[in-house]
N, C-alpha and C positions, 0 to 999 in steps of 0.2 A: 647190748654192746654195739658201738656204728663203727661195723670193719669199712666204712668209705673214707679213704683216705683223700687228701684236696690233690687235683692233678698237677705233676711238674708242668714247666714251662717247654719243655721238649715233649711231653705228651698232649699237650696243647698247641701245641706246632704241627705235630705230626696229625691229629683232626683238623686243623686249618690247612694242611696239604689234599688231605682225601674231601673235604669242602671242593678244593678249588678242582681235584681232578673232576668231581660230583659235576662242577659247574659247567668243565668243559667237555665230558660226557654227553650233559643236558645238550647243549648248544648242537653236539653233532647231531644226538638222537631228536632233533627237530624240538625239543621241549624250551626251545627259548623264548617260544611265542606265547605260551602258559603260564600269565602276569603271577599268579597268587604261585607257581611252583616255587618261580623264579626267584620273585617278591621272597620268598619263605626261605631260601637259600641263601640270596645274597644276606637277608637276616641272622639266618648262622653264622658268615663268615663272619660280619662286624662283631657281633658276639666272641665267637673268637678271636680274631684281633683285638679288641678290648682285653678280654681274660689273658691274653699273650703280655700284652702291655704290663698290665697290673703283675702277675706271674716274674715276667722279666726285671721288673723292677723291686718287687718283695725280696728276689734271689738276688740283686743289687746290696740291696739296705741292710741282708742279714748276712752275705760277706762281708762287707765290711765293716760291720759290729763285729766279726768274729775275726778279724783279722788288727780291729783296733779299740775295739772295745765299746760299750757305748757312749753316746755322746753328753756332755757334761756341760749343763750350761743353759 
């Protein structure tokens, strides 16, 4: 049985916020200069942002199927 359920768009927001605190943690604790950390971080975020994107827009497309129905045509 796969109890992993797909993450909301608020739950993917809220790991795109502790990314960006992560980033600006790095920066103070001198870790900016550490190409591959860095590299590997800003790589999460876009990730995230992507998964937000797509997330935000699934939770678009399936209120308003459920608010008019699907589309016909």
């Amino acid at each position: 049985m796969n109890t992993k359920s797909t993450p909301t768009a608020a739950d993917i927001q809220a790991q795109l916020r502790l990314l960006y605190v992560e980033r600006a943690l790095a920066e103070v604790e001198g870790l900016a200069a550490n190409a591959r950390y860095m590299g590997d971080l800003l790589d999460d975020i876009q990730a995230h942002k992507s998964a937000l994107v797509g997330a935000v827009v699934t939770d678009i497309a399936t209120l308003r199927a459920e608010l008019s129905g699907p589309l016909q045509g």
